[in-house]
N, C-alpha and C positions, 0 to 999 in steps of 0.2 A: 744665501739670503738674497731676496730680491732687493734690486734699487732702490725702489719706491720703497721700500719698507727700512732701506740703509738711511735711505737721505731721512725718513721719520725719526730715525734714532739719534741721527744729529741733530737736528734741527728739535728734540726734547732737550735731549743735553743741552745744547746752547740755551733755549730758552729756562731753565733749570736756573744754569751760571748767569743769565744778565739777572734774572729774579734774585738770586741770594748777591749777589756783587754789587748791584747799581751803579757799576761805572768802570772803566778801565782806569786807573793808575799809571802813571810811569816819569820817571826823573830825569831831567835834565842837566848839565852842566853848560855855564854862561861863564865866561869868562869876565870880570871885572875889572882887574887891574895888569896890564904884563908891559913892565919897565925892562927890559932887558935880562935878568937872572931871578926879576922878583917877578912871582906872577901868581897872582888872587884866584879863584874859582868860586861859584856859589851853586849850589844843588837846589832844583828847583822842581817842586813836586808837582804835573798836572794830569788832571782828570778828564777824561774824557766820558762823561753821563750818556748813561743807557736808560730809557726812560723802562718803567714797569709794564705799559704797555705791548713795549718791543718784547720783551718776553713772554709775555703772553701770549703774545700771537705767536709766534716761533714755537712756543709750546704745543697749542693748538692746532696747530700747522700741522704737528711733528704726530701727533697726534690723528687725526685726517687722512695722512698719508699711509699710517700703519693698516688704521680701518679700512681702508682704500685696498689695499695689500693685500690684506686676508682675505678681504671677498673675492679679488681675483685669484687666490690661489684655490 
């Protein structure tokens, strides 16, 4: 498989997942309270927004890139 036609396949994929996802996810842990033996934690959920945009063009890209491919093979 050519390049140009690999990085296409990622770059559908990716633009696929920011489309169905809309955002990365992921938790953190803060500490709150640590008195010596006693010690608090809170899990805290943040997001990180992928606009629909961005997938879309990643898509399309992805997309471009394969077209691209085949004509030169």
């Amino acid at each position: 498989m050519r390049p140009v036609m690999l990085v296409g396949v990622v770059l559908i994929v990716v633009g696929v997942l920011a489309l169905a996802y809309q955002g990365i996810t992921y938790t953190t842990r803060e500490k709150v309270i640590d008195l010596g033996p006693l010690q608090a934690s809170v899990d805290k959920k943040k997001t990180i927004p992928l606009p629909p945009i961005l997938g879309a063009l990643a898509l399309a890209a992805g997309v471009v890139l394969i077209v691209v491919g085949n004509k030169r093979a």
